[in-house]
C-alpha positions in Angstrom: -2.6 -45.0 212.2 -5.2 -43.3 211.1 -4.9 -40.8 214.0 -1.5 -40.3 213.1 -2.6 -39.0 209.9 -4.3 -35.8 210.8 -1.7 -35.0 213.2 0.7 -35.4 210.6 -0.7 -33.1 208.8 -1.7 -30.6 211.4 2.2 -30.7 211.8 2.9 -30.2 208.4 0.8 -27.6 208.1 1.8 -25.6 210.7 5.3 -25.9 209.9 4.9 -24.6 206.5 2.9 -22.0 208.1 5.8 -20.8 210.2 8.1 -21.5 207.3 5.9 -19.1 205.2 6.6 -16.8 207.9 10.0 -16.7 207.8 10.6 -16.4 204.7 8.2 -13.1 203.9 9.8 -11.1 207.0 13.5 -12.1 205.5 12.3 -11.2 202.0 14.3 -8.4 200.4 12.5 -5.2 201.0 11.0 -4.0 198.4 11.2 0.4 197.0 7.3 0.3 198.8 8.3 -1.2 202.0 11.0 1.6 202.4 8.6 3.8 200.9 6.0 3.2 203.8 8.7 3.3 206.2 10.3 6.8 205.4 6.1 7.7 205.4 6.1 6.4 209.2 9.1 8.5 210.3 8.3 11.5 208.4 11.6 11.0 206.6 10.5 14.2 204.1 10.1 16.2 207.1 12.6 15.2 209.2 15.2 15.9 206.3 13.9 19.5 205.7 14.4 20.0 210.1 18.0 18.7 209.8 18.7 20.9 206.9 16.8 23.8 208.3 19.2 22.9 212.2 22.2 22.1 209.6 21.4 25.8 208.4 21.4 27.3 211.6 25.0 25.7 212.3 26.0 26.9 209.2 25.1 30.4 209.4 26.4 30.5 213.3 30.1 28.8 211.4 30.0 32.0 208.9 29.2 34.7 211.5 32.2 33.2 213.4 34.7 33.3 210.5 33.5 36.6 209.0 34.2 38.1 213.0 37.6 36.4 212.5 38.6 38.1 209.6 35.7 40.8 209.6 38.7 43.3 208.4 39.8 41.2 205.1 36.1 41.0 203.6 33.4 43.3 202.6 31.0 44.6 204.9 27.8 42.5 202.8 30.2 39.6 202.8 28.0 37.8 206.0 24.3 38.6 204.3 25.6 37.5 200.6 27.0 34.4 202.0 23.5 33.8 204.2 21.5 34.2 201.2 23.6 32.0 198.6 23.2 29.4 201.1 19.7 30.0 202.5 19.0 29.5 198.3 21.4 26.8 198.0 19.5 25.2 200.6 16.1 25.9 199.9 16.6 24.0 196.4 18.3 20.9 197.4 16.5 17.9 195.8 14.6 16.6 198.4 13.1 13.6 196.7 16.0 12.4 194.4 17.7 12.2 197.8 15.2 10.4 199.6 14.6 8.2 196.5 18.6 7.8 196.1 18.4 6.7 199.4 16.0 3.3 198.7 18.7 1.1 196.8 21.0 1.1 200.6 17.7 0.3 202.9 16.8 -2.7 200.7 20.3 -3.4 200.7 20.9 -3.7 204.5 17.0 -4.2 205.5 14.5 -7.5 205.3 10.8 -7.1 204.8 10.7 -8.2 208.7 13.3 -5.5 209.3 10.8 -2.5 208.0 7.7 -4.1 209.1 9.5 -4.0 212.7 10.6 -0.6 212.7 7.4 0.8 211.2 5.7 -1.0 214.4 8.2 0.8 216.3 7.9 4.0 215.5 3.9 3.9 215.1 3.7 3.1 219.3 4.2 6.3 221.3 8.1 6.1 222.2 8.8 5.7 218.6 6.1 8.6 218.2 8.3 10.9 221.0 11.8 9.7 219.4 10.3 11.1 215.9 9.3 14.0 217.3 12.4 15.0 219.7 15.3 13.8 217.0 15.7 17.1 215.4 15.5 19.0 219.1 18.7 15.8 220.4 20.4 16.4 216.7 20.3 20.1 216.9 21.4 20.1 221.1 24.0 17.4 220.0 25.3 19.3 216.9 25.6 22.8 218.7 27.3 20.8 221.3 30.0 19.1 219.2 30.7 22.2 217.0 33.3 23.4 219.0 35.0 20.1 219.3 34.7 19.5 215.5 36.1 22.8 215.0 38.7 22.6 217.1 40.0 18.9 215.7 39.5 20.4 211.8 41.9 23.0 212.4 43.9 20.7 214.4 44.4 18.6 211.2 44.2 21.4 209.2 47.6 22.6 210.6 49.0 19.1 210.4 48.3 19.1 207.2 50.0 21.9 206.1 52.9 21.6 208.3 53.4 17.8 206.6 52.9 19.5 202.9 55.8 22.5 204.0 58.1 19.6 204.9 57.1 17.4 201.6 57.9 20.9 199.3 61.2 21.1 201.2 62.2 17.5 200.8 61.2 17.9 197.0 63.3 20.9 196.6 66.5 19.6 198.3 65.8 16.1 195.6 65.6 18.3 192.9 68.8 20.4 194.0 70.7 17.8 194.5 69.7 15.8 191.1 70.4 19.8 189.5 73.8 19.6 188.4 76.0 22.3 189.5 77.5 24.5 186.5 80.7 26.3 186.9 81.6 29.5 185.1 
């Protein structure tokens, strides 16, 4: 019997141990656990390389349109356009969105969660996936431009195709509720 004690509480002990565990890796994560992780994967940083690879889409988009209808706008409609969004750009709020962004990673992440991906991405394949994301976004981007563009006018011409036939039905309601007056 009295071996069994100190087993028993070996046993004890290490289950509360493990339990204690648990329980802090699926704690909510907290605004400095996300913190610490958006520190690890440069979030700051990698936000101003999407917007600066968003930019270059954007100003390829423009140059494409103004050749489409080059003849309808000014000649200083391309550079006008660059700069207003160049600026536009240049001041987005950086850190209201990044800390706007906190409330959804606690939301959807544990303590455990961030603690894992912040081991993650300090080895060296996280290091190289930090490091090559804006390089696969920008590849990947330039790469489905053309399909986005192609499905946007797509619906675009749905679209207006569908509102054509919903004015014409609306008309021929309203004509026929329009009582016809004889002279």
């Amino acid at each position: 019997m009295r071996r069994l004690v100190p087993v028993v509480a070996v046993v004890v002990f290490l289950s509360w141990s493990c339990f204690a565990q648990t329980s802090a890796d699926d704690a909510p994560a907290t605004k400095a656990d996300v913190e610490r992780y958006f520190q690890v994967v440069k979030s700051h940083d990698m936000m101003k390389k999407l917007i600066a690879t968003m930019t270059q889409s954007m100003h390829q988009m423009m140059h494409e349109q103004y050749l489409k209808h080059k003849d309808e706008l000014p000649a200083n409609y391309e550079s006008k356009m660059s700069a207003m969004m160049d600026d536009m750009l240049a001041n987005m709020p950086m850190d209201e969105m990044m800390q706007a962004m906190v409330p959804a990673y606690q939301k959807h992440l544990t303590k455990g969660d961030i603690d894992n991906l912040v081991a993650f991405y300090s080895t060296p394949t996280g290091e190289k996936l930090l490091r090559d994301m804006p390089a696969i976004m920008a590849e990947s981007m330039q790469d489905m431009m053309p399909i986005i563009l192609k499905y946007s006018d797509t619906v675009k011409q749905k679209l207006l195709k569908e509102t054509d036939a919903m004015i014409a039905q609306s008309k021929k309601q309203s004509d026929a509720k329009t009582p016809a007056t004889h002279n």
